[in-house]
PDBQT receptor file of N, H, CA, C and O in Angstrom, charges set to zero:
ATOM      1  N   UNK A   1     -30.878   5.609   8.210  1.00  0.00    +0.000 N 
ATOM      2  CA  UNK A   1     -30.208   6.719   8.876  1.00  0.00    +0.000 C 
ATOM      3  C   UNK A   1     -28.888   6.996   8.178  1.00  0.00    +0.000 C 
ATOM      4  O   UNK A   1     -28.214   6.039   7.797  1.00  0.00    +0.000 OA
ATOM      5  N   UNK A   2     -28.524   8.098   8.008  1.00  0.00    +0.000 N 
ATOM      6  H   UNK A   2     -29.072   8.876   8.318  1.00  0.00    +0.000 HD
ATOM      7  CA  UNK A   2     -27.831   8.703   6.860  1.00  0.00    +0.000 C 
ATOM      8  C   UNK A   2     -26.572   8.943   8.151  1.00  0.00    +0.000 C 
ATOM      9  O   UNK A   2     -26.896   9.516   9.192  1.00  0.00    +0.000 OA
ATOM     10  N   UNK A   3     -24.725   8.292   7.877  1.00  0.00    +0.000 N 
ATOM     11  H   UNK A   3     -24.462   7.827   7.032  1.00  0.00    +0.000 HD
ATOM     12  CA  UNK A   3     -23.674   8.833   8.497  1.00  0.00    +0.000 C 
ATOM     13  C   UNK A   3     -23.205   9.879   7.737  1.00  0.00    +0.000 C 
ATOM     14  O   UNK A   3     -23.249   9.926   6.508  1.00  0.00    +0.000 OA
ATOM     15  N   UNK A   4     -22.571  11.062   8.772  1.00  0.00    +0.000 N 
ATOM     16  H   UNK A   4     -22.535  11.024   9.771  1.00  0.00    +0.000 HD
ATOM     17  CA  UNK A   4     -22.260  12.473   7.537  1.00  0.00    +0.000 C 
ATOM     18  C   UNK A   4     -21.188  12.529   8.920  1.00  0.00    +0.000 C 
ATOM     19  O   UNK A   4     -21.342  12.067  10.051  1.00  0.00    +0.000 OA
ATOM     20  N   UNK A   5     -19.892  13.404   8.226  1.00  0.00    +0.000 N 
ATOM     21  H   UNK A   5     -19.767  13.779   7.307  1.00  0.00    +0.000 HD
ATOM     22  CA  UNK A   5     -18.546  13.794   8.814  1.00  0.00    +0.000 C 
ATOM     23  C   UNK A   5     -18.900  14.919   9.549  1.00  0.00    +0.000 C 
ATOM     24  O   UNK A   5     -18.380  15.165  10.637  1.00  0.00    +0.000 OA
ATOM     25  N   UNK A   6     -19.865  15.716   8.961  1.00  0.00    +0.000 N 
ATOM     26  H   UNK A   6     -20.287  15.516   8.077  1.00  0.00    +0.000 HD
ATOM     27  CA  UNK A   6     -20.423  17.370   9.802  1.00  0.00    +0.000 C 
ATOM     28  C   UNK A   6     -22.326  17.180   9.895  1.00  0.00    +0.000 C 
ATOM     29  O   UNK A   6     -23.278  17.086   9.121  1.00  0.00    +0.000 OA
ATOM     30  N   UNK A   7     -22.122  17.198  10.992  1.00  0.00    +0.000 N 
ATOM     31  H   UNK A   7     -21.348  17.274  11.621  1.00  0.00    +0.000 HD
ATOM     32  CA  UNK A   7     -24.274  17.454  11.372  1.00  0.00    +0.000 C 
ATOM     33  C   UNK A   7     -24.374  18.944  11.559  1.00  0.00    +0.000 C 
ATOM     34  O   UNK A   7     -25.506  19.374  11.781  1.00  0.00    +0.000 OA
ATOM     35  N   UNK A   8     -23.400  19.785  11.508  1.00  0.00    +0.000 N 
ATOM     36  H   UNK A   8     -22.481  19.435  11.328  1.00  0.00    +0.000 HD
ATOM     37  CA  UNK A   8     -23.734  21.492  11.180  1.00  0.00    +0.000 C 
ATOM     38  C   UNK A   8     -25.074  22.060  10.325  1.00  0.00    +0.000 C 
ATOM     39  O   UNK A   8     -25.945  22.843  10.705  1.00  0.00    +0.000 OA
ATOM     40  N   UNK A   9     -24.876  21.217   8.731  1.00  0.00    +0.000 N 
ATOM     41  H   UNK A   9     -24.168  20.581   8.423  1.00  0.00    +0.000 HD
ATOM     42  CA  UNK A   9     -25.060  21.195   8.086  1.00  0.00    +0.000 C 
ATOM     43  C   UNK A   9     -26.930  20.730   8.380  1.00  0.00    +0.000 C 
ATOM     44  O   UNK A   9     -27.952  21.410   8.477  1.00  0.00    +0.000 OA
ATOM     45  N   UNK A  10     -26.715  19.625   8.425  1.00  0.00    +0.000 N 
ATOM     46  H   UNK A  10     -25.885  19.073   8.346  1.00  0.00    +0.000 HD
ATOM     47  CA  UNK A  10     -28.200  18.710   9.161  1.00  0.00    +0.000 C 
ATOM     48  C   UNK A  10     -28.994  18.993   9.843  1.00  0.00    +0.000 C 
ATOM     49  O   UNK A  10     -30.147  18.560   9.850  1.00  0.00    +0.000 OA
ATOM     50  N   UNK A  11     -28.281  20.163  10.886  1.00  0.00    +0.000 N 
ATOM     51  H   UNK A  11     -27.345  20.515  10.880  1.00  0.00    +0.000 HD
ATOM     52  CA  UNK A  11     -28.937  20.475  11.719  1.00  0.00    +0.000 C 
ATOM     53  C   UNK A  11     -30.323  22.061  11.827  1.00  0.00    +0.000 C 
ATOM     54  O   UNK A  11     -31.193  22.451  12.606  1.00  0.00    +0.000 OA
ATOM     55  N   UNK A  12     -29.613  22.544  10.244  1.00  0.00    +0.000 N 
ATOM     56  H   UNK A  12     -28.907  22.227   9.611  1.00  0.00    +0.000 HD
ATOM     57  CA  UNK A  12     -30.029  23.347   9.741  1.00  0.00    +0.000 C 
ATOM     58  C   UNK A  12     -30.954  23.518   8.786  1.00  0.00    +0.000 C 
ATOM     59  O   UNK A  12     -31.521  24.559   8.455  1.00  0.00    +0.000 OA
ATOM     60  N   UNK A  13     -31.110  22.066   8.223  1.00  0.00    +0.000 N 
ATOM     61  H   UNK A  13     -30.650  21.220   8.492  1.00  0.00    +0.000 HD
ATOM     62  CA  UNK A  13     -31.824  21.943   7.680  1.00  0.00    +0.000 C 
ATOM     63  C   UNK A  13     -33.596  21.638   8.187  1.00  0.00    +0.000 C 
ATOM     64  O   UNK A  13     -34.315  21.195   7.291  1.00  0.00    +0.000 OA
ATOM     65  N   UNK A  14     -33.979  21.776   9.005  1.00  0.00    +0.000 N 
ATOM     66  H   UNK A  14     -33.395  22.135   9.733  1.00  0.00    +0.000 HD
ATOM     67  CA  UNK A  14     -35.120  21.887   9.633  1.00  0.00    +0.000 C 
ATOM     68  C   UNK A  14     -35.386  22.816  11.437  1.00  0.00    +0.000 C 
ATOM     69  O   UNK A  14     -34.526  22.873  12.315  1.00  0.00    +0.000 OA
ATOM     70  N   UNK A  15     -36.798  23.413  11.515  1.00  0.00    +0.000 N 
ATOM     71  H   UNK A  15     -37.498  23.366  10.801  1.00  0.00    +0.000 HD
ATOM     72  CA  UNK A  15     -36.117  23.856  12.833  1.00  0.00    +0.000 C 
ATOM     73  C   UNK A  15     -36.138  23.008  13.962  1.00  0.00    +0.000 C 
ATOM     74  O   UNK A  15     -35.431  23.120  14.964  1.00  0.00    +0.000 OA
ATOM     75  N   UNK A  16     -37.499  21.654  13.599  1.00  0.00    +0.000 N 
ATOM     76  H   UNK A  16     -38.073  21.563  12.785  1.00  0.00    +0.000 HD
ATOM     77  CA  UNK A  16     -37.484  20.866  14.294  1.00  0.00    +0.000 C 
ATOM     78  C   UNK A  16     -36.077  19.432  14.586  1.00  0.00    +0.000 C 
ATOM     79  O   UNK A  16     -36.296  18.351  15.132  1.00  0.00    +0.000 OA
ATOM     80  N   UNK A  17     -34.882  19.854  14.092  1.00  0.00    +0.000 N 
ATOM     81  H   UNK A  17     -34.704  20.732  13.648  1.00  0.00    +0.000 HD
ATOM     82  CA  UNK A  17     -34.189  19.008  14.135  1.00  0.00    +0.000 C 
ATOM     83  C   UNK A  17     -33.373  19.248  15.612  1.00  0.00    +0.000 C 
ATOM     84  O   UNK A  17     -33.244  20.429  15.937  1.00  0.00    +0.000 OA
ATOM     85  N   UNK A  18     -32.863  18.312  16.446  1.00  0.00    +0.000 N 
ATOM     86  H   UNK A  18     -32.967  17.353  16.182  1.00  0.00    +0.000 HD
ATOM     87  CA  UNK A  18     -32.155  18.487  17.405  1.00  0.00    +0.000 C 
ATOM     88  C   UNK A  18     -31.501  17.615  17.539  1.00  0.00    +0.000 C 
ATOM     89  O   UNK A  18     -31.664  16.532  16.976  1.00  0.00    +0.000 OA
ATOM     90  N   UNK A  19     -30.097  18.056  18.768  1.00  0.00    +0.000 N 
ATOM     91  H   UNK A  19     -29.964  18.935  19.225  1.00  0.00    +0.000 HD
ATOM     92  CA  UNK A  19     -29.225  17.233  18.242  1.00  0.00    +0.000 C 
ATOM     93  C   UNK A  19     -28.795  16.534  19.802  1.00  0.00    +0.000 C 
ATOM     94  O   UNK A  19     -28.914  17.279  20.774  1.00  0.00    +0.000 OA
ATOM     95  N   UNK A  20     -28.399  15.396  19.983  1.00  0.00    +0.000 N 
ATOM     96  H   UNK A  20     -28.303  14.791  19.193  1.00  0.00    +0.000 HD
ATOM     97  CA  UNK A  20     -28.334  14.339  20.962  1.00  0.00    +0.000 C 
ATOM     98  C   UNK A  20     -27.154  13.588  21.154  1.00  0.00    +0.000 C 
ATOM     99  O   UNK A  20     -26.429  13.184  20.245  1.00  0.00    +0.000 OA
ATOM    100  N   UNK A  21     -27.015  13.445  22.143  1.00  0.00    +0.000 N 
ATOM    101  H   UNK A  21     -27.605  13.773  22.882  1.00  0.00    +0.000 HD
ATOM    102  CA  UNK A  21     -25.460  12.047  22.155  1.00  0.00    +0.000 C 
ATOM    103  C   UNK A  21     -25.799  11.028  22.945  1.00  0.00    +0.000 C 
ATOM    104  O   UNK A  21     -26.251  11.173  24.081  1.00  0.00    +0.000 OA
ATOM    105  N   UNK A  22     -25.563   9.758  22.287  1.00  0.00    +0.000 N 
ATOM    106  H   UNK A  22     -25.196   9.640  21.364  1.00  0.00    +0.000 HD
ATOM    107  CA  UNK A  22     -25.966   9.094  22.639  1.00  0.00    +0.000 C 
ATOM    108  C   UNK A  22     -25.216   7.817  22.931  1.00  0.00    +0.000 C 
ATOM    109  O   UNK A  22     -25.225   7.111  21.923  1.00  0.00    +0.000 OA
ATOM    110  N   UNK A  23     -24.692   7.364  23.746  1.00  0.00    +0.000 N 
ATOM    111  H   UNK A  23     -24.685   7.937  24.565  1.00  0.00    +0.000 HD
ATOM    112  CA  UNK A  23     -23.999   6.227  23.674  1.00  0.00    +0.000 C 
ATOM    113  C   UNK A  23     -22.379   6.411  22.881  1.00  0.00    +0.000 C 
ATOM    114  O   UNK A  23     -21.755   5.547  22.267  1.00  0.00    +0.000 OA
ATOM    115  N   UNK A  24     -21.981   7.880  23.156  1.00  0.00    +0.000 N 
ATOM    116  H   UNK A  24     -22.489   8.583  23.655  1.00  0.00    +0.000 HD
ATOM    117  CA  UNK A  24     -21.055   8.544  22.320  1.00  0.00    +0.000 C 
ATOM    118  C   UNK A  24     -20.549   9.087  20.434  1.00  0.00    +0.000 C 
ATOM    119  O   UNK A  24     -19.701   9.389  19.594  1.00  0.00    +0.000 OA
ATOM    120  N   UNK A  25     -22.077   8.823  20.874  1.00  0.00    +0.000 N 
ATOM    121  H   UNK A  25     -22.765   8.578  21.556  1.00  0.00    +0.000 HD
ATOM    122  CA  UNK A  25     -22.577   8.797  19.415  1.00  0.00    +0.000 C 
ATOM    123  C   UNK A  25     -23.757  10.589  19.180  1.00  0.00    +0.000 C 
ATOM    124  O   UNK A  25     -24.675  11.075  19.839  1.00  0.00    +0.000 OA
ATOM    125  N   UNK A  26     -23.067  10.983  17.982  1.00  0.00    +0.000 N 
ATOM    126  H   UNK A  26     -22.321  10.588  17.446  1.00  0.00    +0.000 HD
ATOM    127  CA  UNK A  26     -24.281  12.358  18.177  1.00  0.00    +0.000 C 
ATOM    128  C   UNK A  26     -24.970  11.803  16.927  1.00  0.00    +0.000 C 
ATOM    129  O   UNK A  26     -24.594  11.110  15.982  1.00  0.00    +0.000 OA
ATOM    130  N   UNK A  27     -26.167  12.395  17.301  1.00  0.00    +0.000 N 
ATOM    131  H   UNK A  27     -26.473  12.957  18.069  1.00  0.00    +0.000 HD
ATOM    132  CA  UNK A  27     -27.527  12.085  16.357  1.00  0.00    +0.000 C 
ATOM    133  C   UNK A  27     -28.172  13.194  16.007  1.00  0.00    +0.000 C 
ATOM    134  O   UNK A  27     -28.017  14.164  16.750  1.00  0.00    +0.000 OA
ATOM    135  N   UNK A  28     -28.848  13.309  15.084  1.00  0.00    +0.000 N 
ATOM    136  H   UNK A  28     -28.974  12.521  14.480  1.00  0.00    +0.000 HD
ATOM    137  CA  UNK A  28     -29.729  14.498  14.858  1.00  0.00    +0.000 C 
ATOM    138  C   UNK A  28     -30.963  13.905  14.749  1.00  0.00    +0.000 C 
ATOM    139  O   UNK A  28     -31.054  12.822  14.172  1.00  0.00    +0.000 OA
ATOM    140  N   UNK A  29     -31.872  14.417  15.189  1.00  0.00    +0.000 N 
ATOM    141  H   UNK A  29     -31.798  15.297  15.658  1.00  0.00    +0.000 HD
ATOM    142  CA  UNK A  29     -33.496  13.381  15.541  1.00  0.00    +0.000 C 
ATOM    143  C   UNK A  29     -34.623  14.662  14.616  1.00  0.00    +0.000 C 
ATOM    144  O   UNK A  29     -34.429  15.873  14.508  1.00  0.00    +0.000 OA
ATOM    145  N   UNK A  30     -35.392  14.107  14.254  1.00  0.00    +0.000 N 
ATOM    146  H   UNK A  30     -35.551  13.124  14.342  1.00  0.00    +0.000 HD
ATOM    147  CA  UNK A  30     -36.651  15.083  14.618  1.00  0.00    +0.000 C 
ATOM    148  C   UNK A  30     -37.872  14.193  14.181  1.00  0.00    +0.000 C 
ATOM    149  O   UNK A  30     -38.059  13.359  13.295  1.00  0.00    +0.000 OA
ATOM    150  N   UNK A  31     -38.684  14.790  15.284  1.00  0.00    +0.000 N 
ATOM    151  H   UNK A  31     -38.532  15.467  16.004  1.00  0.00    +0.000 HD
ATOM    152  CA  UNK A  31     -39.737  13.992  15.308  1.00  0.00    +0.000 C 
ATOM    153  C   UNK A  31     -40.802  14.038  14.507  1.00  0.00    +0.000 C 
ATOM    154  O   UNK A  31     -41.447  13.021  14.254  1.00  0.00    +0.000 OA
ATOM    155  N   UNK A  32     -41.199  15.601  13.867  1.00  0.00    +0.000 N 
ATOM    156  H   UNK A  32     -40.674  16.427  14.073  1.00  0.00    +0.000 HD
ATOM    157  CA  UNK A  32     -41.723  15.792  13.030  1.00  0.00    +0.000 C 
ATOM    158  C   UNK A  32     -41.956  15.158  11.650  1.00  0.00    +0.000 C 
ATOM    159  O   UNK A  32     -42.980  14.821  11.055  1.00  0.00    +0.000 OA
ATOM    160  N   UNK A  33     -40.685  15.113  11.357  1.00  0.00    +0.000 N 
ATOM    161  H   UNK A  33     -39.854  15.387  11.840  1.00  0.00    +0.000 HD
ATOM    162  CA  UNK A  33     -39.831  14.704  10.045  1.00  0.00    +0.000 C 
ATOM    163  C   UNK A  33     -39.054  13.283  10.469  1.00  0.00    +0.000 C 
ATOM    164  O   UNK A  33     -38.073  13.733  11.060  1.00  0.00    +0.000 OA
ATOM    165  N   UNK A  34     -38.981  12.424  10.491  1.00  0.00    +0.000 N 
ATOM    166  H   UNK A  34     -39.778  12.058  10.012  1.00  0.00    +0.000 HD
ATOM    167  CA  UNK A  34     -38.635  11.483  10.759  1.00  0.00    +0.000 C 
ATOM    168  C   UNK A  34     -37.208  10.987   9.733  1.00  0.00    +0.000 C 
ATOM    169  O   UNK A  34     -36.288  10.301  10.178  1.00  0.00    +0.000 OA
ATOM    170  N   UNK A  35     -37.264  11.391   8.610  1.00  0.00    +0.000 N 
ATOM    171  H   UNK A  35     -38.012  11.949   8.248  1.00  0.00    +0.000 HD
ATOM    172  CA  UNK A  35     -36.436  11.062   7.560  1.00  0.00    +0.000 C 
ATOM    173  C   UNK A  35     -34.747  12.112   7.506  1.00  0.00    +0.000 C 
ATOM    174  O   UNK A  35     -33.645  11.987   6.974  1.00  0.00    +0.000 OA
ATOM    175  N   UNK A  36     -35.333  12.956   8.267  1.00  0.00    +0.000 N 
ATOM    176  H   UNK A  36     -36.228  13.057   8.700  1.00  0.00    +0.000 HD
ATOM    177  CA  UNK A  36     -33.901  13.247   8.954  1.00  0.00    +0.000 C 
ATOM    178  C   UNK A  36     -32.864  13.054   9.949  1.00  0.00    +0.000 C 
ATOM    179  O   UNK A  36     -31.933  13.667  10.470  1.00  0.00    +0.000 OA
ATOM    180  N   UNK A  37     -33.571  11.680   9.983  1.00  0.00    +0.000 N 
ATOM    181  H   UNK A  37     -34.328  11.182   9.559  1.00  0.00    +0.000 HD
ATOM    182  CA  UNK A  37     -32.643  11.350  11.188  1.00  0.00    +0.000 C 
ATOM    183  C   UNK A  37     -30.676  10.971  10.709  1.00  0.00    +0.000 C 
ATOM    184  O   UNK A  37     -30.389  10.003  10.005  1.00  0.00    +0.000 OA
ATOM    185  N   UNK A  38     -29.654  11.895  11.240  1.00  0.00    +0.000 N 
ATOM    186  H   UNK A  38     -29.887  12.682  11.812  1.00  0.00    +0.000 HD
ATOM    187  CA  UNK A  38     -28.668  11.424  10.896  1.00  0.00    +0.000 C 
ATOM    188  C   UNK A  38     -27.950  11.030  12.656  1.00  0.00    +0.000 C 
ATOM    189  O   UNK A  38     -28.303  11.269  13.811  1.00  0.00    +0.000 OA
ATOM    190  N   UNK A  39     -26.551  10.166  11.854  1.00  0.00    +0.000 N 
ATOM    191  H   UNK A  39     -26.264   9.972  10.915  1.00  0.00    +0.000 HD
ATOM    192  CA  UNK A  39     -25.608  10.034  12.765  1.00  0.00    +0.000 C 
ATOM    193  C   UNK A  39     -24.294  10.475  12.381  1.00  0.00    +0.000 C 
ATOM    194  O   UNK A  39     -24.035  10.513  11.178  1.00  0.00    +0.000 OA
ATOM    195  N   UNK A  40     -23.165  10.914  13.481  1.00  0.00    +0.000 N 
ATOM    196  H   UNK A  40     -23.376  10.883  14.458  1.00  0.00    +0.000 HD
ATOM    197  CA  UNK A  40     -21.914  10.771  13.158  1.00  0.00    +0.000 C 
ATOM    198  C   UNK A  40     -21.453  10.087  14.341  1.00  0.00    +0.000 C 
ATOM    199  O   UNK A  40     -21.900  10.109  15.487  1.00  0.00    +0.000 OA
ATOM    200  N   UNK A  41     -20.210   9.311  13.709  1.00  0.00    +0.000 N 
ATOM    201  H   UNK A  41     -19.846   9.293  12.778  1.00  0.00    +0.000 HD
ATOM    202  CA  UNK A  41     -19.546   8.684  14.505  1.00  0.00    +0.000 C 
ATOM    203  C   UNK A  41     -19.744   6.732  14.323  1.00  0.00    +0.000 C 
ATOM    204  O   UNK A  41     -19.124   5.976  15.071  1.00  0.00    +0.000 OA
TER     205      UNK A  41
C-alpha cells in the first residue's frame, strides 16, 4: 500500500476507486483493482 501527501490525485485515477477513513486514517480502496489501494496519514 502506497503513502501519498494528496489522494486527489488517486482517486482519479480509476472510477472504481473510493475513498474511506478509517481509524483516522483516509484510504483509497478499490475492489476491482486491488493494487490501488493507497493511504495518507
Amino acid at each position: 500500500m502506497k503513502v501519498r501527501q494528496s489522494l486527489k490525485s488517486a482517486k482519479n485515477r480509476d472510477r472504481n476507486c473510493q475513498l474511506v477513513r478509517r481509524r483516522g486514517k483516509l484510504y483509497i480502496i478499490n475492489k476491482k483493482n486491488p493494487r490501488l489501494k493507497t493511504r495518507q496519514g
